[in-house]
C-alpha positions in Angstrom: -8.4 148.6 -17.9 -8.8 146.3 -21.2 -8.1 148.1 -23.8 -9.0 147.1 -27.8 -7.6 146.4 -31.4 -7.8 148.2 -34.4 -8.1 144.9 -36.7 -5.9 144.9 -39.9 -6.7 147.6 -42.4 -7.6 145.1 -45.0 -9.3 142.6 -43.4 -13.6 143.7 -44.4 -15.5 143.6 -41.5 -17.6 140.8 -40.6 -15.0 138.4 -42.3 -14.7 135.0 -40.0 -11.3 134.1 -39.3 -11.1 131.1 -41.3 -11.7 133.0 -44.0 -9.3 135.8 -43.9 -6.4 135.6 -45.7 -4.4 137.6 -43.7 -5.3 135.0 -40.8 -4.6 132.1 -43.1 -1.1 133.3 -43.9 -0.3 133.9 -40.0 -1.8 130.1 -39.7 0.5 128.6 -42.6 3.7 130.5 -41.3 2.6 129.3 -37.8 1.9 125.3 -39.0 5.7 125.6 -41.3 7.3 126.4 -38.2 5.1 123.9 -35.4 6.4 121.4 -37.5 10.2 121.9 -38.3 10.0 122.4 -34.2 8.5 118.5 -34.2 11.3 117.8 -36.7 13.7 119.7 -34.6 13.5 117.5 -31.2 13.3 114.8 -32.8 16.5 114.9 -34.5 18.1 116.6 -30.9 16.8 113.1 -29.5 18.1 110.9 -31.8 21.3 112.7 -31.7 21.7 112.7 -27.9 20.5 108.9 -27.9 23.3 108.0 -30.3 26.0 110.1 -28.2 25.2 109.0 -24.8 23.4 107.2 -22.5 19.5 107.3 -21.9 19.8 109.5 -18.9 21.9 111.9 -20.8 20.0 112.0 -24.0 17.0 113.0 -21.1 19.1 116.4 -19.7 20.2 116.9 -23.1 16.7 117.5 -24.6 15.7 119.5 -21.0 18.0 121.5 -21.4 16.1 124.3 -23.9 13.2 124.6 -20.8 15.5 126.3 -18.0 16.5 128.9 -20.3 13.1 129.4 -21.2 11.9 129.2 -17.5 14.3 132.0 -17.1 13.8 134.4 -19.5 10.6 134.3 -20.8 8.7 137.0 -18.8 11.9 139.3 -20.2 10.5 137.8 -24.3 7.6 138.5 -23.2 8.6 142.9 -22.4 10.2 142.6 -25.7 7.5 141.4 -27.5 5.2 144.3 -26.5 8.6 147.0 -26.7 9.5 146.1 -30.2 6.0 144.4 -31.5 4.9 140.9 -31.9 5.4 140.7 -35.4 8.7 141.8 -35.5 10.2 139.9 -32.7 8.5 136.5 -34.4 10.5 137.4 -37.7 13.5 138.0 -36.1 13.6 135.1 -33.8 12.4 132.7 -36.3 15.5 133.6 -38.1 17.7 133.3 -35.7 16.1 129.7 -34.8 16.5 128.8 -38.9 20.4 129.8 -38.5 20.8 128.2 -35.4 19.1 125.0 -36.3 21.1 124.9 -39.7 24.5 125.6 -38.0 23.7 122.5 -36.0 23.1 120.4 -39.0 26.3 121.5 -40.5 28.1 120.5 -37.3 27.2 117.3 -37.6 27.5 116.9 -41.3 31.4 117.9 -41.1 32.1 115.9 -37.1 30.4 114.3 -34.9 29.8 116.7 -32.4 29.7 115.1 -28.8 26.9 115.5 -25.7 28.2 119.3 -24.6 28.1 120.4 -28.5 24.1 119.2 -28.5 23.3 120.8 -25.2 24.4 124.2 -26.2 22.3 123.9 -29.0 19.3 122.7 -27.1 20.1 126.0 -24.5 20.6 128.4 -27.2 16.9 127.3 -28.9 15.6 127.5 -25.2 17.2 131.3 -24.9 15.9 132.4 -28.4 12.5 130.3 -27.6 12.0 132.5 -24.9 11.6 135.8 -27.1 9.8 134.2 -29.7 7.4 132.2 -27.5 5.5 135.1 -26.0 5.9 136.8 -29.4 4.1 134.2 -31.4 1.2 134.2 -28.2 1.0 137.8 -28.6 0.6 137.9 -32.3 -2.9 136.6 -33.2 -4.5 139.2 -30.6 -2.9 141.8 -33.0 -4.1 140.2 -36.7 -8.3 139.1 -35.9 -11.0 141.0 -34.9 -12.1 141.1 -30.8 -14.7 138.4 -32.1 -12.9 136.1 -34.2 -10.1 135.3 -31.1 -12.2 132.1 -30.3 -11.7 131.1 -33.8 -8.0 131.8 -34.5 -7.1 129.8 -31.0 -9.3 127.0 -32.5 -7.2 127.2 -35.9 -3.5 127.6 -33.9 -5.3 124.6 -32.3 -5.7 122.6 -35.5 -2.0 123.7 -36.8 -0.9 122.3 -33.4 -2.3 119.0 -34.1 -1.2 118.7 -37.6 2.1 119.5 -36.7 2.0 116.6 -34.3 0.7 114.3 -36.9 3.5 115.5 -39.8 6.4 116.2 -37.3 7.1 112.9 -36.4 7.2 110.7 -40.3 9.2 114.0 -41.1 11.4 113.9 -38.7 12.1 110.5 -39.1 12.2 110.1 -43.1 15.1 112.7 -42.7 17.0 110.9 -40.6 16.6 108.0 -42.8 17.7 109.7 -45.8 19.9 112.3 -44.6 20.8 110.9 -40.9 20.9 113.3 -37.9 22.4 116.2 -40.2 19.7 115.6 -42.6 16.9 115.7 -40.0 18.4 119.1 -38.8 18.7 120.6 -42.1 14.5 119.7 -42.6 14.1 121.2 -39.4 15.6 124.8 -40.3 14.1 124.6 -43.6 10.6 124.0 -42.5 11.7 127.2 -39.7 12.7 129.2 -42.9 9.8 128.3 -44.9 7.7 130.4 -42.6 9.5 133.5 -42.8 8.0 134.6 -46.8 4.0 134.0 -45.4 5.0 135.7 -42.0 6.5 138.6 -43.1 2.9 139.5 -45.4 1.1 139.2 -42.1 -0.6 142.7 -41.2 -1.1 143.8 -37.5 -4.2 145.7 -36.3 -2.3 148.9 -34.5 -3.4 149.7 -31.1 -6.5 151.9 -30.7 -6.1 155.2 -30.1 -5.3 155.6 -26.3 -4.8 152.3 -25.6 -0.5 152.7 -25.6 1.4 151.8 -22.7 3.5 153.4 -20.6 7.2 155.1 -22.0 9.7 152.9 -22.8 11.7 152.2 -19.5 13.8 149.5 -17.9 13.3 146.1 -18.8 12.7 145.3 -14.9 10.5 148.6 -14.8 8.1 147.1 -17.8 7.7 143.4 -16.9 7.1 145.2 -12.6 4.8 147.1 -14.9 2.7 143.8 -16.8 2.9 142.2 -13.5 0.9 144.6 -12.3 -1.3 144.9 -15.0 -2.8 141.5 -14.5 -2.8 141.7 -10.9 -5.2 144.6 -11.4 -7.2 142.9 -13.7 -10.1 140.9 -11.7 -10.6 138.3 -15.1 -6.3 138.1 -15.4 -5.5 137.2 -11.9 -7.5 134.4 -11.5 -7.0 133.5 -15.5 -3.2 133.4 -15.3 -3.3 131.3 -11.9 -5.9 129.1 -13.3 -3.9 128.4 -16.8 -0.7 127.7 -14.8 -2.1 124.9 -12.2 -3.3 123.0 -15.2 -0.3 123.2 -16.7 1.1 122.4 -14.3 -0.3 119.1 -13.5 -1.3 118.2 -17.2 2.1 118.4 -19.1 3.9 115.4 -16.7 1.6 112.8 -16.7 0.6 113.5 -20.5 3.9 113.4 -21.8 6.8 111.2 -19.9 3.8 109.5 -17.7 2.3 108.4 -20.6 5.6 106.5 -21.9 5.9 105.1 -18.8 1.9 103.7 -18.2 2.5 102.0 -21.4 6.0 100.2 -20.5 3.8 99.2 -17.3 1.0 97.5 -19.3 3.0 96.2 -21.6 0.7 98.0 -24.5 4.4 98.5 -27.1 4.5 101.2 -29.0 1.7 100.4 -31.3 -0.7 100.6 -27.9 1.1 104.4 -26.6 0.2 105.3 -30.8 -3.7 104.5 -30.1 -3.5 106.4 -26.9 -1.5 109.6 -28.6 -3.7 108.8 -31.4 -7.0 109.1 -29.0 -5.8 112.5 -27.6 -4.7 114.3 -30.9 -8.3 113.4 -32.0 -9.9 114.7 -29.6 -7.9 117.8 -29.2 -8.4 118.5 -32.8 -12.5 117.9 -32.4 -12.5 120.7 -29.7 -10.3 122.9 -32.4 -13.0 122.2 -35.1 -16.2 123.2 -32.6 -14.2 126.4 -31.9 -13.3 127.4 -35.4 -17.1 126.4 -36.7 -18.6 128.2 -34.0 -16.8 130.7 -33.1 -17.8 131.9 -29.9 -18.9 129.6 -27.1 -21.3 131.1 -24.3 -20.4 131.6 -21.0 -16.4 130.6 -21.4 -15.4 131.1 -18.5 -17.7 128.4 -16.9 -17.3 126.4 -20.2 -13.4 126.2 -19.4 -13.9 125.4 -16.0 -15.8 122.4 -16.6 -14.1 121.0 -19.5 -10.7 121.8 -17.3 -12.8 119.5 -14.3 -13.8 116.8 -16.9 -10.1 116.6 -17.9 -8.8 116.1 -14.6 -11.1 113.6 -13.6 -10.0 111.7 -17.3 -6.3 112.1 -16.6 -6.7 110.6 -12.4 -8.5 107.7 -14.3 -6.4 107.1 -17.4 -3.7 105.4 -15.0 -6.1 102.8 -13.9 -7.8 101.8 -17.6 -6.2 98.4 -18.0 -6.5 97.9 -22.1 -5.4 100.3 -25.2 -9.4 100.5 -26.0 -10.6 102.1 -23.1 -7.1 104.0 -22.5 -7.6 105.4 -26.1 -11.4 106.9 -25.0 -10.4 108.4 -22.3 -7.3 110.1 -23.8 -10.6 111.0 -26.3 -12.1 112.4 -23.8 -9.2 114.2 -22.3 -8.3 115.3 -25.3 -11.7 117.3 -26.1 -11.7 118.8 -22.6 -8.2 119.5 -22.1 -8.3 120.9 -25.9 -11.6 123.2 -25.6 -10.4 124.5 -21.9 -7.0 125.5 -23.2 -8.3 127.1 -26.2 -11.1 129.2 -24.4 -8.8 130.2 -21.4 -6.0 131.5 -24.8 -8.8 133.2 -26.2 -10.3 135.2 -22.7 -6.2 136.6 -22.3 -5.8 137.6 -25.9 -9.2 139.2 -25.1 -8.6 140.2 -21.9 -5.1 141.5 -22.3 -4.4 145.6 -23.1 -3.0 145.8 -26.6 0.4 147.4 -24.8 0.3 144.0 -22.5 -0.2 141.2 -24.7 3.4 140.1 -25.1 4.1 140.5 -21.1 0.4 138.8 -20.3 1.2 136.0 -22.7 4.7 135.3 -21.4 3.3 135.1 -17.7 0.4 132.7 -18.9 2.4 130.0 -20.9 5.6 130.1 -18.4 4.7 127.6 -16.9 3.6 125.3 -19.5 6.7 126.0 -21.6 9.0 126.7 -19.1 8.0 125.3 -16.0 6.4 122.0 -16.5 8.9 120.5 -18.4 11.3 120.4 -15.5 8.9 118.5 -13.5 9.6 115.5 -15.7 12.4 113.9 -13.3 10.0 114.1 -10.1 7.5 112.3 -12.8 9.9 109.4 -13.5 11.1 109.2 -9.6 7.2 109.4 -8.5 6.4 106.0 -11.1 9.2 104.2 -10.0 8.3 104.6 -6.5 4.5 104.9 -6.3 3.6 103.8 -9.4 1.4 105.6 -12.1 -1.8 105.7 -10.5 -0.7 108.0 -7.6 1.4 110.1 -9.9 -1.5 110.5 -12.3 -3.9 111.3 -9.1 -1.9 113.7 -7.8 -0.9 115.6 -10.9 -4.8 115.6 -11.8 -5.6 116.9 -8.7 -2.9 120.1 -8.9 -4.6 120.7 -12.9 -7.7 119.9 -11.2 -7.7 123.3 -8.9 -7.5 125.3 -11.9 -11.2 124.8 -12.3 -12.1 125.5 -8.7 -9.8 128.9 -9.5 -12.2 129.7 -12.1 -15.3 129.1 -10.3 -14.4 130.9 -7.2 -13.3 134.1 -9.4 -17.0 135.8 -10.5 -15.7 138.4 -13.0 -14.0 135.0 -14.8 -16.6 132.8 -14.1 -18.9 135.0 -15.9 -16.4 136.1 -18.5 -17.6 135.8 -22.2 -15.3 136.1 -25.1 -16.6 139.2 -27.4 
């Protein structure tokens, strides 16, 4: 049974998101931290590039998804034991430290391939508390109405921390080398500890706790269960994964790749990456100005359809122009589809469940996905892009027929 939020003492009723300051310090904690993450692999990159080959710079920077493949339904029980908000203050201190030791490291030695792949597994272990945490948290600061509008705003902070992440990351390694980039990094992690730790959380209403405390095993058996119940979950949670699933490959190494193959340089893949944030960031807008799109559960299953279709055909546009439109055009649909489908679990979810809901529901995004990116790179070189690209929007491309055959998600509406 879904149960609901008490919303934050203070925040006056009626009060949009975007205008709530408790919202607006959860966002600029959120946005501090997106981007000393940006910062962060990029100085893991650049250090793994300079201390070994190609290849090995590649398994260095995987590294941090098998832990989080691992052990992120457990984060996700320890979000909802201990509370969001605690969990994401503790974790984000623990990633400052850990970032900071690294940049120490390599101030006083150069620290070798083995040194940097421990650090990239212990960010993947701690990752996998603070990932579900951070999910789980803007269910527990907003209204039941305003969750449209917050994902739109975590959508916006997303993009922005793409856009600053990567000048960032790279004037710190140009003033301060790999050491300096890593020290940016822990300080932009830090910087969002003062702005999260003011962040109020709406308590769960009265009846709406969970079961005891029990076993670790016995809690995640019991959130497994809890959206397996749920006739919007199920279907939800399968739906989000396909189209993860077949999204995150062909729009991250494929899309390196399709540009070595046309020859577009780097300033072409820009335009493209440029084309997508845009239109990502347009479907954030329409969902923070609006706040509250009918029907969203047919919404996201169309936009997810329009996607796939846009990804399948952005292996065969043969010029930067038209490859930048239809990155446009993935980017709105991909953008508004992934933001509705957030928005109907932090809905959806019981206040006990959000941490455990939220873990299942990104795994394989975060977790998963990432470790598809060798049978990416082995598909290219033997198929070539288009088949990759057709097949992976095919697998993202069922996530929309998930929805539609589902009639309690299908009809689902965000409050």
């Amino acid at each position: 049974m879904t149960t609901t939020l008490t919303p934050p003492a203070a925040a006056p009723h009626g009060r949009p998101a975007h205008r709530d300051p408790n919202v607006l310090r959860w966002l600029g904690g959120y946005l501090s931290s997106a981007v000393g993450d940006n910062v962060y692999y990029i100085a893991l990159s650049w250090a793994a590039v300079q201390s070994g080959t190609p290849a090995q710079a590649g398994l260095v920077t995987a590294a941090g998804a098998l832990p989080r493949a691992l052990l992120m339904l457990g984060g996700g029980v320890v979000a909802d034991r201990y509370g969001p908000r605690r969990v994401v203050l503790g974790s984000t201190a623990v990633r400052s430290a850990l970032v900071l030791t690294a940049a120490v490291l390599l101030l006083v030695a150069s620290p070798g391939l083995w040194t940097l792949g421990a650090v990239a597994v212990l960010f993947g272990l701690v990752d996998a508390v603070f990932l579900p945490a951070a999910g789980a948290l803007p269910g527990r600061i907003a209204a039941r109405d305003q969750l449209a509008r917050v994902q739109g705003l975590r959508g916006l902070a997303v993009r922005l921390a793409n856009v600053l992440g990567g000048p960032l990351g790279g004037l710190g390694v140009a003033l301060g080398g790999t050491a300096g980039a890593f020290g940016l990094a822990a300080l932009l992690v830090g910087m969002s500890l003062p702005l999260l730790f003011l962040v109020r959380v709406g308590d769960p209403a009265p009846g709406a706790a969970g079961p005891a405390r029990r076993a670790l095993g016995a809690e995640l058996r019991d959130g497994l269960r809890h959206i397996r119940r749920d006739p919007v979950l199920r279907p939800l949670v399968l739906a989000i994964a396909l189209s993860d699933l077949g999204f995150v490959g062909p729009m991250n190494l494929g899309l390196t790749l399709l540009a070595q193959q046309r020859d577009w340089g780097t300033a072409g893949l820009g335009w493209v990456l440029a084309g997508f944030g845009t239109g990502a960031g347009a479907a954030s807008v329409l969902l923070t100005w609006r706040g509250r799109i009918p029907r969203a559960g047919a919404v996201a299953a169309l936009a997810n359809a329009v996607s796939a279709v846009a990804v399948a055909a952005l292996a065969l546009t043969p010029s930067v122009p038209a490859a930048a439109v239809t990155a446009l055009v993935i980017g709105v649909s991909a953008g508004l589809a992934g933001a509705l489908c957030g928005a109907l679990v932090q809905a959806r979810a019981g206040a006990a469940y959000l941490g455990r809901v939220t873990s299942v529901s990104t795994l394989v995004g975060f977790g998963v996905a990432p470790l598809t990116f060798p049978l990416v790179g082995a598909g290219v070189a033997l198929w070539g892009t288009g088949p990759v690209f057709a097949a992976c929007a095919a697998i993202s491309g069922l996530a929309g027929l998930v929805v539609l055959g589902a009639r309690d998600l299908r009809r689902a509406e965000l409050p």
